[in-house]
N, C-alpha and C positions, 0 to 999 in steps of 0.2 A: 423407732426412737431408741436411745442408750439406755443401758442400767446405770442407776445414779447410788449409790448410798449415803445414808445421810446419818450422821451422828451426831448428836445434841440430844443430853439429858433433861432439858426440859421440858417432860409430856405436849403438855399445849401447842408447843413451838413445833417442837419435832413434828406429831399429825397435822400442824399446819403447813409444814414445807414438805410434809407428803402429799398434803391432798393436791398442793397446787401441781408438783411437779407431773403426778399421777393424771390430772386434767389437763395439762400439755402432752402426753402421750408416752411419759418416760416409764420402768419399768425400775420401781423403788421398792429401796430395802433400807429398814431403819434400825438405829441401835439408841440407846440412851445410854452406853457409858462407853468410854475409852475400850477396856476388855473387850466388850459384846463387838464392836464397832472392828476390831481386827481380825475376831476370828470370824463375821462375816464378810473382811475385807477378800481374807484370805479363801472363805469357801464359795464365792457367787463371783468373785472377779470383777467388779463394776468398772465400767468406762470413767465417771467421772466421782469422789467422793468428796463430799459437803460434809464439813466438821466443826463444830464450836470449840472455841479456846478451852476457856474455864470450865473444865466438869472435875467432880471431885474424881479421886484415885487417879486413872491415867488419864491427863489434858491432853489438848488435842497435838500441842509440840510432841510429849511421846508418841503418838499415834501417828505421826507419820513420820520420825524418824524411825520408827517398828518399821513399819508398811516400806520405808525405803531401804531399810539392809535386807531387805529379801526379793531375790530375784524376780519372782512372776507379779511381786506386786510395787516393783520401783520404780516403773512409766505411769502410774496413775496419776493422773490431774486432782490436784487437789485445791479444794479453793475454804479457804478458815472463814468461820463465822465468829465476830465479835461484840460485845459491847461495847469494849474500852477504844479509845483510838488514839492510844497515846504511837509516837513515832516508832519509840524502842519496841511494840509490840511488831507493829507492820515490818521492822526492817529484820527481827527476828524470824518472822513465819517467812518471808522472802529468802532469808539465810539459810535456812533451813531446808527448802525446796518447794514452799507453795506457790502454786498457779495462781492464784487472785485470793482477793481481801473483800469480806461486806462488812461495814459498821451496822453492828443491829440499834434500833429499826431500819432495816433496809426493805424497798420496795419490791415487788414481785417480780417486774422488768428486769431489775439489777441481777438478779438470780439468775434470772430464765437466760437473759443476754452471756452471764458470766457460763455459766456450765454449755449454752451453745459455740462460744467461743473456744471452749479448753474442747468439744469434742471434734468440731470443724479441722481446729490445729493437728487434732491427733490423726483425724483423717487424710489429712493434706501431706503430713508424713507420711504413713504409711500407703498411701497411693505412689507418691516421689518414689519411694523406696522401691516399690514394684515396677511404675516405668522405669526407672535407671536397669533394673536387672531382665526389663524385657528390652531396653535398647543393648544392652552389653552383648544380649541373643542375637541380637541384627533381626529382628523377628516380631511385629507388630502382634505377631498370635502365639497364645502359649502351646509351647511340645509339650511332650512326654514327659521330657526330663529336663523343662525349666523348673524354677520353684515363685513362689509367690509370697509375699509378706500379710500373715493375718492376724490375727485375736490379739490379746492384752494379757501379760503387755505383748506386741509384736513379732511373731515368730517367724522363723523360715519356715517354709513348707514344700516340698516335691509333689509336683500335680501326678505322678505317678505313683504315691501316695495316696491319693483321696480317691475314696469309695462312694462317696455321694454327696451333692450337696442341697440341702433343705431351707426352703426360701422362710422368711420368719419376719413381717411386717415391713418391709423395706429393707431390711438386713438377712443374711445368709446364714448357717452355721454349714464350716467344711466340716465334714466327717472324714477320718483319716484311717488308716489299716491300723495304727499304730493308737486308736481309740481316743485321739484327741478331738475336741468340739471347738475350734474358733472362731467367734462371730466376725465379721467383717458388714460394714456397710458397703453392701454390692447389691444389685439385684439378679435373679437368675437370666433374666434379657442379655447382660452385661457379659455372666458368664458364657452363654451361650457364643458371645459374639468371639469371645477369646480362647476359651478351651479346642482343641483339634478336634473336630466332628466326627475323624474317624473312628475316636476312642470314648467320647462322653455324649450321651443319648439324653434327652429329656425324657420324663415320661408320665409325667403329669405337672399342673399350672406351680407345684410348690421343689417338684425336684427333680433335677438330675444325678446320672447316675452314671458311672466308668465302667466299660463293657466288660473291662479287664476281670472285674472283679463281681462277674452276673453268675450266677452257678445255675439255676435256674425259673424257668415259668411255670408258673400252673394259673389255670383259668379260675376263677369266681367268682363269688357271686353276679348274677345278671350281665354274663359271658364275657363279663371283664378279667382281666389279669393281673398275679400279682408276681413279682418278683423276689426270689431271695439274692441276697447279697453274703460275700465272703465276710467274715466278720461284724455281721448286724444282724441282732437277735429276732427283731418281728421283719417280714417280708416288706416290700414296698409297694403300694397299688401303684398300677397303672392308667390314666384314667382313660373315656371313651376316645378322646381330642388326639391324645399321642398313642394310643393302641396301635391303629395302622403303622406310624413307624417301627415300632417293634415287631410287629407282626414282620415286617417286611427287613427287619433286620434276621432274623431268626433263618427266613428264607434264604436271603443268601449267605449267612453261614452255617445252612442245612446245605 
């Protein structure tokens, strides 16, 4: 599931639109004031952010016209929580850039529905965005040196770039030479079916990994192996299931 954050100052409220989100399986970070609310906007990167209007010092209009003059965090979906539901509010947070509106008390449905919405869309984009520049390739499978659209907000990426990629609940993180982590909703199945087999090996149920960039194997514990990699600081196990192919890649580039 996505990272969600959620800002609204008041306590009760706030651990209540955590627990639910947290029991649908999302992956929440909360603030209770404007401040707190951007500078973990800006350090966790969240897919979708949940914010009440009214909090004293920074309200939630500052908070996303913050969050939208800065680059990495101007694609965020953003959806305002309110009391009031006068027009001039709603057409304001719209003017301004929000992704949806809840009148509090709002039901748990509306929420769950609204943040699956803004993250679907984001996906739906960024999928497009990647087949347009695999069709532009003439090329159903990714080369060397196509690149890929991932993380938040959406970046380009060169697959001859990435050093491994680590599956994480139904979502991936690319690992890249250049030490970026982009989650993308992918599975490594997916990847597997599109990266060029001559260059990215799997090598256990949670990762693959780019031959390019393997320095080397050593065996461990209980005659498994592990791998180090160019630029990533702990090794990578190998597990029982994909040993043999590495074994047998070794072979023929021994």
């Amino acid at each position: 599931m996505g990272k969600i954050l959620v800002i609204e100052d008041h306590q009760t409220v706030c651990q209540t639109i955590k627990r639910l989100l947290e029991k649908a399986g999302y992956e929440v970070t909360a603030a209770q004031n404007g401040s707190e609310g951007i500078r973990l906007a800006l350090e966790t990167l969240p897919e979708v952010i949940v914010c009440d209007i009214m909090m004293p010092g920074i309200n939630g209009y500052e908070v996303l016209k913050h969050l939208h003059s800065i680059e990495k965090t101007s694609s965020i979906p953003f959806i305002f929580l309110t009391a009031k539901a006068e027009m001039t509010d709603l057409r304001l947070g719209m003017d301004l850039g929000a992704d949806d509106y809840l009148v509090k008390p709002f039901k748990a449905n509306d929420l769950l529905s609204a943040i699956k919405t803004r993250l679907e869309k984001r996906e739906l984009i960024i999928r497009g965005q990647m087949e347009k520049l695999q069709k532009e390739s003439g090329d159903s499978k990714l080369k060397s040196n196509s690149v890929i659209v991932a993380g938040n907000p959406p970046e380009i990426i060169k697959v001859s770039s990435i050093v491994y990629i680590s599956a994480n609940d139904g979502y991936t993180y690319i690992h890249t030479k250049e030490g970026k982590k982009p989650l993308i909703r992918r599975q490594l199945k997916e990847w597997e079916e599109l990266l060029p087999k001559e260059q990215f090996l799997r090598i256990h149920h949670s990762t693959i990994i780019n031959l390019e960039y393997m320095e080397r194997v050593e065996k461990w514990f209980n005659s498994s192996l592990r791998i180090h990699m160019q630029n990533v600081a702990e090794p990578l196990e190998v597990s029982k299931r994909f040993a043999p192919k590495v074994k047998e890649h070794l072979k023929m580039k021994g």
